[in-house]
N, C-alpha and C positions, 0 to 999 in steps of 0.2 A: 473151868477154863482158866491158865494161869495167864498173866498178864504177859507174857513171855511170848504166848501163843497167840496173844489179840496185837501184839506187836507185830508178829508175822504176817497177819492178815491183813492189816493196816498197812505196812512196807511194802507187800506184793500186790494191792488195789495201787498206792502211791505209784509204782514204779512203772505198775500195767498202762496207767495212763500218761505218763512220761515217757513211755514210750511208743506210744500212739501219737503224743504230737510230736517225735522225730520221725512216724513215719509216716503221718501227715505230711508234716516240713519237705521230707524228702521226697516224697512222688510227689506233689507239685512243682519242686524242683527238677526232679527227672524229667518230667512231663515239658517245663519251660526251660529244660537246658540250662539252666543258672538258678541261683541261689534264691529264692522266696520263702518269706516267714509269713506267712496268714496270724492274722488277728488270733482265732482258735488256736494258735500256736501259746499263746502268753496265758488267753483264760484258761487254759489244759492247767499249762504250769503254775499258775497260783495256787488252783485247789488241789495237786501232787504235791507241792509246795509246803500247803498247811497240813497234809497228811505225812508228809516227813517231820515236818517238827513234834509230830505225834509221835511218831515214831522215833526221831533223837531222842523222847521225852524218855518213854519207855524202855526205852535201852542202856538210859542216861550215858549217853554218847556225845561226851559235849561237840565231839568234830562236827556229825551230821547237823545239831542241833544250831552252833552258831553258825554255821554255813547256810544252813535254811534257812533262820529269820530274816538274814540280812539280802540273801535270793528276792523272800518275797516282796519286799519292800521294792526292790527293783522289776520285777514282773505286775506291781500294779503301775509303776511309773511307765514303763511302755505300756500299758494299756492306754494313760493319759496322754504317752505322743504319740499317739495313734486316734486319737480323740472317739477311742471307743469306752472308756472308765465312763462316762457319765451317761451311758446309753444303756449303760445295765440297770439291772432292778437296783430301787436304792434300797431297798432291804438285805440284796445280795451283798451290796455296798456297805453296807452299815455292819454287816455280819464278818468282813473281810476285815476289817478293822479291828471288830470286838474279839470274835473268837479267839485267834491270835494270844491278842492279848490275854485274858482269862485264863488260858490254856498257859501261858507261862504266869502269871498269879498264881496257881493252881500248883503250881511244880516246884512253885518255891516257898509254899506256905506248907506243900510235902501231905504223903498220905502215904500207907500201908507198901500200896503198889510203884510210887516215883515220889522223887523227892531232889531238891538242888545238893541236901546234904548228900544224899547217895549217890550224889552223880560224882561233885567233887572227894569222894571218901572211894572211890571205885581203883580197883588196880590193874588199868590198863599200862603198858610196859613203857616208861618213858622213850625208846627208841622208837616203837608201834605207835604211841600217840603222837609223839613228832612229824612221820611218815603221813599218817591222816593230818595233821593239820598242814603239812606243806600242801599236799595232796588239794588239800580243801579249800585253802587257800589261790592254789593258781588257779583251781576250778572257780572261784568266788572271781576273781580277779578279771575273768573274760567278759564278767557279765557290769563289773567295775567299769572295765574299758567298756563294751557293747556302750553303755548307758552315757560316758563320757563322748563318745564318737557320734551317737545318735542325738546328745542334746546339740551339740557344735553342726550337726546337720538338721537341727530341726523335725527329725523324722526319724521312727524307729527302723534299724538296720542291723545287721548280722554281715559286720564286713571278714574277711578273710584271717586276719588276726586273732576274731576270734574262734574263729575253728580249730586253730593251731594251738592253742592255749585252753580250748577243751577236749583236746587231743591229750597234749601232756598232762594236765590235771587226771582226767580219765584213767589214764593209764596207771597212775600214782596211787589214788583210790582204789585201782581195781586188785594192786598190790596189798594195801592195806586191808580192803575186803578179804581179799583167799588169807591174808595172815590173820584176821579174826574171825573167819569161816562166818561171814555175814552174807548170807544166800540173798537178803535184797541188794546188799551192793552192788555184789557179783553178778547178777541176773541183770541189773539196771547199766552198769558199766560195758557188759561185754557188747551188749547191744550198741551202746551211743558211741563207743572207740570205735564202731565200724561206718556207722554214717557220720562222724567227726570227719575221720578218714576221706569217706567219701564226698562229703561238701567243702573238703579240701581239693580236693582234685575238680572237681564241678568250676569252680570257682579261678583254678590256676585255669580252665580250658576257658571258662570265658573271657579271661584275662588279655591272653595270647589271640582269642578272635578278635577281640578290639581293639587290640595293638595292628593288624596284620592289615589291615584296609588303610591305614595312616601309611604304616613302610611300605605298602606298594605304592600308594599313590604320592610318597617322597622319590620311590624309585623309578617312575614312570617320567621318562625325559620328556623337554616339552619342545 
């Protein structure tokens, strides 16, 4: 089995369960008419999270790979204001930490199969690697902002801004994907650009119900 192929399998567990918690996210969101992120929402995404950077590893992909470490660091932080981090096992705790790192120790002291030399010595197309990293970047950016909106609110949240901003990212990636025929991106992006989409629209409709009770009752003469 080439390491090529343990990539694949590793990318498509990663992504199966990435997308499980959007569609989590989203039927409880159907279900309550507006936007809800459950807890299980973040712990989904830390351990996809650490299986992506497995897989940036083995790809030597630097887009996917510095876009992931800096994700997870943010996905254990809404754990913590959510005050669900210290409810987990502390061995789970302790491992979320360590592996991580190890796993980039590992990648840059280099072996047979991955290596920092071979990631940096790789010839992906200066205009293709650009692509993924704007791409990467605005995707990175939403959860930048999420985590800047949610400290100022004291409480983890997924306001409207960021849907639209992993809308665009989404979409950018998903470009970058079919232009390097990367079947996990592909497979992980077409899914999320449609519930992005969708908890866009969820979100303008609750918007407008909570505006409409205030201008009726501006409107109601006395």
């Amino acid at each position: 089995m080439t390491s090529q192929t343990v990539a694949l399998g590793i990318g498509l567990v990663s992504q199966l369960l990435f997308s499980s918690r959007i569609v989590l996210q989203w039927i409880q969101s159907e279900r309550a008419k507006r936007v809800l992120v459950p807890t299980l929402f973040w712990q989904i995404s830390l351990i996809s999270s650490f299986l992506m950077i497995v897989y940036g590893i083995l790809r030597h992909d630097p887009v996917i790979l510095g876009a992931q470490v800096i994700s997870y660091a943010i996905y254990i932080r809404n754990l913590q204001l959510l005050k669900e981090w210290d409810k987990l096992n502390p061995w789970f705790r302790a491992g979320a930490y360590v592996f991580p790192v190890a796993m980039l120790a590992w990648f840059v002291a280099g072996n047979q199969h991955f290596s920092l030399r071979a990631m940096l010595s790789s010839r992906i197309p200066a205009g293709l690697l650009a692509l993924g990293v704007v791409g990467q970047v605005i995707f990175l950016l939403r959860f930048v902002y999420q985590w800047i909106y949610s400290e100022r609110k004291g409480e983890s949240t997924l306001p409207l801004s960021f849907w639209v901003i992993s809308f665009v990212g989404s979409v950018l990636i998903l470009v970058y994907a079919f232009l390097r025929w990367d079947a996990v991106l592909i497979i992980g992006n077409v899914f999320g650009t449609v519930v992005y989409a969708r908890n866009i629209v969820l979100l303008r409709r609750e918007a407008r119900a909570t505006k409409s009770p205030r201008v009726s009752k501006k409107a109601t003469p006395v």
